[in-house]
C-alpha positions as CSV (number, residue, x, y, z in Angstrom):
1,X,40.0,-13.6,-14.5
2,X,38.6,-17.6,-15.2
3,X,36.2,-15.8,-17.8
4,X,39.0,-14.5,-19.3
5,X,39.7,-10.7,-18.2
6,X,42.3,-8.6,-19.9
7,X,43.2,-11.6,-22.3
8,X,44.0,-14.3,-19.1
9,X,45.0,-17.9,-20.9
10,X,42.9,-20.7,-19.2
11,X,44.8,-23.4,-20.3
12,X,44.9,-26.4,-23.7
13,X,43.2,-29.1,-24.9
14,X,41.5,-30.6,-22.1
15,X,42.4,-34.8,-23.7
16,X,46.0,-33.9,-24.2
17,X,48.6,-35.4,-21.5
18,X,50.3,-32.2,-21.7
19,X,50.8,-29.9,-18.3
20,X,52.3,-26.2,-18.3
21,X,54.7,-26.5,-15.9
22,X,55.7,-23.2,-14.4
23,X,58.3,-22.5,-11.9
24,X,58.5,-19.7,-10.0
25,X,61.9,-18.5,-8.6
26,X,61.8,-16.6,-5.8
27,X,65.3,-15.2,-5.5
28,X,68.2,-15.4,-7.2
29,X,69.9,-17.7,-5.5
30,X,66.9,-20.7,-6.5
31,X,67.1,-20.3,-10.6
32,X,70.5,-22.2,-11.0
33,X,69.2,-25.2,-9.1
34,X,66.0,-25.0,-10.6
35,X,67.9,-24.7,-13.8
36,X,69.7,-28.2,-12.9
37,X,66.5,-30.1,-12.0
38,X,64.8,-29.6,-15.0
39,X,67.7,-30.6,-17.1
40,X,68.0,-33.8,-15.4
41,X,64.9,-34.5,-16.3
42,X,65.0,-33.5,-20.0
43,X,62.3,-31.1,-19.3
44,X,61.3,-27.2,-20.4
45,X,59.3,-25.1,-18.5
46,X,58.0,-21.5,-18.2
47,X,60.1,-19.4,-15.2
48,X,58.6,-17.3,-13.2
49,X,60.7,-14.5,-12.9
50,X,60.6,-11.4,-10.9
51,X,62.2,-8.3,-12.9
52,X,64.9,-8.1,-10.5
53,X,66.9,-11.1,-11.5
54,X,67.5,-9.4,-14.6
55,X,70.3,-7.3,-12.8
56,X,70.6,-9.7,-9.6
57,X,72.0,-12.6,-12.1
58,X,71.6,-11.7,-15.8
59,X,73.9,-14.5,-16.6
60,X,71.5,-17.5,-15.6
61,X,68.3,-15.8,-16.7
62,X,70.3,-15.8,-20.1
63,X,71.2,-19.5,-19.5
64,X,67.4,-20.1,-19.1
65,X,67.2,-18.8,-22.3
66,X,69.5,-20.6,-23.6
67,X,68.5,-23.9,-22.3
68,X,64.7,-23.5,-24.2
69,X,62.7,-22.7,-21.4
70,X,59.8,-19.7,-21.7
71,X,60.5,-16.9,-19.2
72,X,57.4,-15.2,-18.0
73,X,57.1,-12.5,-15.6
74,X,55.8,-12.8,-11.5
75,X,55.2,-10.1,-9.6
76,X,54.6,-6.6,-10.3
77,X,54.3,-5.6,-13.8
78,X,57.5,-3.4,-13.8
79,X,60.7,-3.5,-15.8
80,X,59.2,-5.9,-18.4
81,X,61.8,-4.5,-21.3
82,X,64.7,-4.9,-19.0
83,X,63.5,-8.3,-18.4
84,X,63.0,-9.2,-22.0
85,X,66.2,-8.0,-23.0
86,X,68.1,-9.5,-20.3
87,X,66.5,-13.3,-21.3
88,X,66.6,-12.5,-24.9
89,X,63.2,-13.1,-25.5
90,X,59.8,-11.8,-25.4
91,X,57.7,-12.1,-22.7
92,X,54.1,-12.7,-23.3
93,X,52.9,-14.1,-20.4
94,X,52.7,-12.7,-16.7
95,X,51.9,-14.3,-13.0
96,X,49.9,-12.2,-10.9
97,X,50.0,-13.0,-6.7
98,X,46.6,-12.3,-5.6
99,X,48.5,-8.8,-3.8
100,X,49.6,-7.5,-7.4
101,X,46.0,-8.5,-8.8
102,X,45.0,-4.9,-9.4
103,X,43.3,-3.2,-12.4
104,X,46.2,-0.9,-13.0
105,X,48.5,-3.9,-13.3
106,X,46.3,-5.2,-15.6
107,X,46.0,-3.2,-18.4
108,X,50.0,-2.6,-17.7
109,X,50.3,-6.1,-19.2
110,X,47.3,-5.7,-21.7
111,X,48.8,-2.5,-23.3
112,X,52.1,-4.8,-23.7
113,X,50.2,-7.4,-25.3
114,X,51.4,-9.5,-22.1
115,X,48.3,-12.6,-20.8
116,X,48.2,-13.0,-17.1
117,X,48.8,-16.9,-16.3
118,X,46.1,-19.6,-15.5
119,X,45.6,-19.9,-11.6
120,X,47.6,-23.0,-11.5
121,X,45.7,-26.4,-10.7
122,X,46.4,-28.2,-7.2
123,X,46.9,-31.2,-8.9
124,X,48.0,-32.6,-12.4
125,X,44.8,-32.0,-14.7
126,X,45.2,-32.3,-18.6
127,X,45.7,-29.2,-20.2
128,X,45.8,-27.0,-17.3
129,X,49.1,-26.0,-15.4
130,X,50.9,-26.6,-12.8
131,X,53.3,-24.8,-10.3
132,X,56.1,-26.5,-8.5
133,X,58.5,-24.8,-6.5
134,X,62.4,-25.3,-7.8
135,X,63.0,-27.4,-4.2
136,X,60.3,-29.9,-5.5
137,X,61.2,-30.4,-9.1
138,X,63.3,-33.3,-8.8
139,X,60.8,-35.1,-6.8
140,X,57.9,-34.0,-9.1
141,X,59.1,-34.7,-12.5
142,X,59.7,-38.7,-12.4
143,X,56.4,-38.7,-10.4
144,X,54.7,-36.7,-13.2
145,X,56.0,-38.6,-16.7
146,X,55.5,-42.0,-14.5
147,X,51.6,-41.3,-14.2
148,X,51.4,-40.4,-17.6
149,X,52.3,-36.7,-17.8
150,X,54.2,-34.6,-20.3
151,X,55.7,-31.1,-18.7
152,X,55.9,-29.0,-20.9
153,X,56.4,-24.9,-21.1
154,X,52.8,-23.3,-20.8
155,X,53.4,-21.8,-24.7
156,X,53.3,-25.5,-25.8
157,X,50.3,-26.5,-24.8
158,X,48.3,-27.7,-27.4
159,X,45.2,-25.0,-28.0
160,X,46.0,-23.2,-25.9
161,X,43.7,-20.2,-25.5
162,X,42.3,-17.3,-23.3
163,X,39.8,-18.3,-20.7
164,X,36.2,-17.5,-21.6
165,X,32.9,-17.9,-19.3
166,X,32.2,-21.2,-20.2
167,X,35.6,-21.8,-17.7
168,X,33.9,-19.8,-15.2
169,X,31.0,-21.6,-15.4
170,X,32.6,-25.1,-15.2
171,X,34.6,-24.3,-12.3
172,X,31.7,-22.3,-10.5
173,X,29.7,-25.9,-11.0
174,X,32.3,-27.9,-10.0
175,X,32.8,-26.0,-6.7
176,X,29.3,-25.7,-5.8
177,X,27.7,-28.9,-7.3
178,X,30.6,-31.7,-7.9
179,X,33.2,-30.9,-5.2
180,X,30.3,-30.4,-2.2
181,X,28.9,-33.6,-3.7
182,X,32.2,-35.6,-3.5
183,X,32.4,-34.2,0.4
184,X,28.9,-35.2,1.2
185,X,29.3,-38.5,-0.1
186,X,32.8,-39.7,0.5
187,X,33.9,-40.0,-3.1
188,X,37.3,-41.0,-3.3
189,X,39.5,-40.0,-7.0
190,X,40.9,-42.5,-8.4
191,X,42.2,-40.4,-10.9
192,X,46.3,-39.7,-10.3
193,X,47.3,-40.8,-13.7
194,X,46.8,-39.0,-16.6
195,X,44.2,-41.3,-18.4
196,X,42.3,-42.7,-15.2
197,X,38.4,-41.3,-15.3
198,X,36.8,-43.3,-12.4
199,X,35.8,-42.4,-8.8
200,X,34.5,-44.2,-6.5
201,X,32.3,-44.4,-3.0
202,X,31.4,-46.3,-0.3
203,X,27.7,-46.3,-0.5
204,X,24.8,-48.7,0.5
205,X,23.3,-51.0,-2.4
206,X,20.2,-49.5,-3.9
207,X,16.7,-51.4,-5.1
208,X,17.3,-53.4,-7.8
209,X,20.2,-55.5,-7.4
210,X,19.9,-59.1,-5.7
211,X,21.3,-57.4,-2.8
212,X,19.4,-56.2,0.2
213,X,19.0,-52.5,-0.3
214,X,21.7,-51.2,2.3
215,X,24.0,-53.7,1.9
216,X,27.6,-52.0,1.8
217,X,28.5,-50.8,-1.6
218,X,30.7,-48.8,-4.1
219,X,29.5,-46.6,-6.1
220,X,30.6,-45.3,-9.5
221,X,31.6,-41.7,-10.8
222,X,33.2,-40.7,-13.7
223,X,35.7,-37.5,-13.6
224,X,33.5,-35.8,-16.2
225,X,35.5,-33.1,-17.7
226,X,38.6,-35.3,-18.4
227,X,36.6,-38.3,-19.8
228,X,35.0,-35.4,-22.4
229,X,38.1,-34.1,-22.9
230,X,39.4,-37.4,-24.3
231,X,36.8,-38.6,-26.3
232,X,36.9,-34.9,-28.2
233,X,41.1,-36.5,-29.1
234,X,39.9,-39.9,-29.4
235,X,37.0,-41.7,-28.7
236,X,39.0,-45.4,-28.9
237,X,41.3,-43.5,-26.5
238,X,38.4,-42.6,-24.1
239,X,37.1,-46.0,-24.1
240,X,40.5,-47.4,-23.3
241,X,41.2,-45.4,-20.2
242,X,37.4,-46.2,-19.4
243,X,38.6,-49.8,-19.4
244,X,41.9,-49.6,-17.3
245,X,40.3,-47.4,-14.7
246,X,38.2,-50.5,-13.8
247,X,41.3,-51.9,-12.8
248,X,41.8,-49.0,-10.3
249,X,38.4,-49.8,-8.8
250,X,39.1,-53.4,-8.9
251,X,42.9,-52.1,-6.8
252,X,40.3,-49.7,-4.6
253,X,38.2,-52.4,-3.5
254,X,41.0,-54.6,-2.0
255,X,43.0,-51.8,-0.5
256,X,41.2,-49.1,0.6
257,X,39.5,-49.9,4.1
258,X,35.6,-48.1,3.9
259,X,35.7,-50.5,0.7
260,X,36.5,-53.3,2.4
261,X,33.1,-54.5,3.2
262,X,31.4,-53.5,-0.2
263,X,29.6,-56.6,-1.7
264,X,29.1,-54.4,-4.8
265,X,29.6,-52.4,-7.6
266,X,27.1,-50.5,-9.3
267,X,26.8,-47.2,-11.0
268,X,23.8,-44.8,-12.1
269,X,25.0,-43.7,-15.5
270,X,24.5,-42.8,-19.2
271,X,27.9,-44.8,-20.6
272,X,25.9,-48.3,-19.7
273,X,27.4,-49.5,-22.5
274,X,30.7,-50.3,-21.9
275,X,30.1,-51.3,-18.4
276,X,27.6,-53.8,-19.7
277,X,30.3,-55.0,-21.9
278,X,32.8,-55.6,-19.2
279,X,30.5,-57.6,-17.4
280,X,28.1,-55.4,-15.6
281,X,24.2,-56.2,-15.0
282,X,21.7,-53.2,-16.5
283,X,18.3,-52.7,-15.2
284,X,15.9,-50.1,-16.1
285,X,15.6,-47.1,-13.8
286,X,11.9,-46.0,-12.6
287,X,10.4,-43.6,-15.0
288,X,10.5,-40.7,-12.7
289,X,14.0,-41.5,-11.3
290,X,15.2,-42.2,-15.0
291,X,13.9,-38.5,-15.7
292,X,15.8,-37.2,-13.1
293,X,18.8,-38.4,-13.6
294,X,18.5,-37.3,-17.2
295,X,18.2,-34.1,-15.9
296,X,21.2,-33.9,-14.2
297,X,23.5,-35.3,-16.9
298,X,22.1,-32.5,-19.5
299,X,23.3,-30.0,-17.2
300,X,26.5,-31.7,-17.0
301,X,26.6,-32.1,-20.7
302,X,26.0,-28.1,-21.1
303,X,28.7,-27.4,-18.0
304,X,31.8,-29.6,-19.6
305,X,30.8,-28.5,-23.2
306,X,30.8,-31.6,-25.1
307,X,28.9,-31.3,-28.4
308,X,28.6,-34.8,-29.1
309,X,25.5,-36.8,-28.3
310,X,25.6,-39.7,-25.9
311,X,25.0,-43.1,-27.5
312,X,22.8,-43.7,-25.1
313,X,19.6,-41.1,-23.7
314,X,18.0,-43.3,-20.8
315,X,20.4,-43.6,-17.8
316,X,20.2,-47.2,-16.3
317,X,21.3,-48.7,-12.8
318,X,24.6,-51.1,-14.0
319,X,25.5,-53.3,-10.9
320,X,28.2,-56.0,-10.4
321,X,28.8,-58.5,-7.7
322,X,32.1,-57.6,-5.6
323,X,33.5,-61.3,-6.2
324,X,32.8,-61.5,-10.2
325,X,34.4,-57.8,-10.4
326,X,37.8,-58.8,-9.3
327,X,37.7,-62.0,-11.1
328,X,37.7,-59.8,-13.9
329,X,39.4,-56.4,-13.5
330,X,41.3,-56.9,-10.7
């Protein structure tokens, strides 16, 4: 299904602060609230809808209609005209519980022309969607437009397209290379709001710094597929949420309690450039240590599908004293 079986969406542009938002309704009795919630908040969404609210309350799955949000199917794939009459619109776009995830379903919705739905993401991500459940909307919303987020009905997002297995791929990679990486080695995201692209962890100083090697550290990561993402919209854009997430390192440092000690700040990266700029010392990796790390960001490169060559080809060490970093970014 991520490589995109039987015509499955994956999701939009990955550097656009637009999120799917789909909500499912469980029973009858949830839609009106639901229905409420996301007209406080000025919002449209997609509706997950079981067929049977289109005779358990055809009168607010008309008002959902009527109030411009998409309705989509959840559940089995059955009584899909009744449902399409009933909301006065066509559906196009089904969610499928892991129980109802069978081949006949399937090509049920593929005959109809209907995609199954993007396994939602666990957290905001650009492009992607995300599920909240009708009791958690009015929380969610203000949280989500606050950090930068615009909800919008999983039809609206912008290029959006079927899953092919380049998303397989990426997420395969991510599970097995970034996500076990992040575990081993304590990397904390810093990466709630829609344009922040830094991570950070505690780690011990490396050779090459005035620092004893070992001396408590924190270590730089970017969130690679969002910082792609939005340099493919705008690459003044990308640099500018490259800046301000300084500033959420500079926050991390004097808040979070395994930074407490860290004397500095240093990163092993390709994008030297604008870290040198905002104040960071470079020095030239070893030849065979520079060779591997230019291994690794190829592969990444290849995984996250950017097409545009980095600026820069050698990675270097970049390295800041904690002190001199908050004067300046925090």
């Amino acid at each position: 299904m991520r490589a995109g079986a039987f015509g499955t969406l994956h999701g939009g542009h990955p550097g656009d602060v637009r999120i799917g938002l789909t909500v499912p309704i469980p029973e009858a009795g949830a839609l009106s609230p639901a229905l409420r919630a996301l007209r406080a908040a000025d919002v449209r969404a997609t509706l997950l809808l079981p067929p049977r609210l289109a005779r358990q309350c055809p009168e607010e799955v008309r008002a959902a209609t009527q109030a411009g949000h998409e309705v989509a199917g959840n559940g089995p794939p059955e009584d899909l005209t009744l449902l399409e009459a009933v909301a006065g619109q066509p559906v196009t776009a089904w969610a499928l519980e892991e129980r109802n995830l069978t081949g006949a379903a399937l090509r049920f919705l593929a005959a109809r022309s209907v995609r199954p739905l993007p396994v939602p993401s666990p957290v905001p991500e650009l492009g992607l969607t995300l599920r909240v459940p009708p009791g958690e909307l009015a929380a969610t919303l203000p949280r989500l437009k606050a950090l930068g987020y615009r909800p919008v009905r999983v039809r609206e997002l912008p290029d959006l397209r079927p899953a092919r297995p380049r998303d397989l791929l990426m997420r395969v990679y991510r599970e097995l290379v970034d996500e076990r990486f992040a575990r081993a080695h304590g990397v904390v995201p810093l990466t709630e709001r829609a344009d922040a692209v830094m991570r950070v962890a505690a780690q011990p100083a490396p050779a090459g710094t005035p620092l004893t090697p070992g001396t408590p550290a924190a270590e730089l990561h970017l969130h690679s597929p969002r910082l792609v993402g939005l340099a493919a919209r705008s690459a003044l854009g990308a640099y500018r949420a490259y800046h301000r997430s300084l500033r959420d390192v500079a926050a991390a440092l004097r808040e979070r309690p395994e930074l407490a000690n860290a004397q500095l700040v240093y990163a092993v990266t390709l994008f030297h450039g604008p870290l040198e700029k905002h104040g960071f010392t470079l020095v030239p990796l070893p030849a065979a240590r520079a060779r591997l790390y230019s291994l690794g960001f190829r592969v990444m490169r290849l995984v996250y599908g950017t097409t545009n060559a980095p600026s820069e080809t050698e990675p270097k060490l970049a390295w800041m004293e904690r002190e001199a970093f908050l004067a300046r970014h925090g």
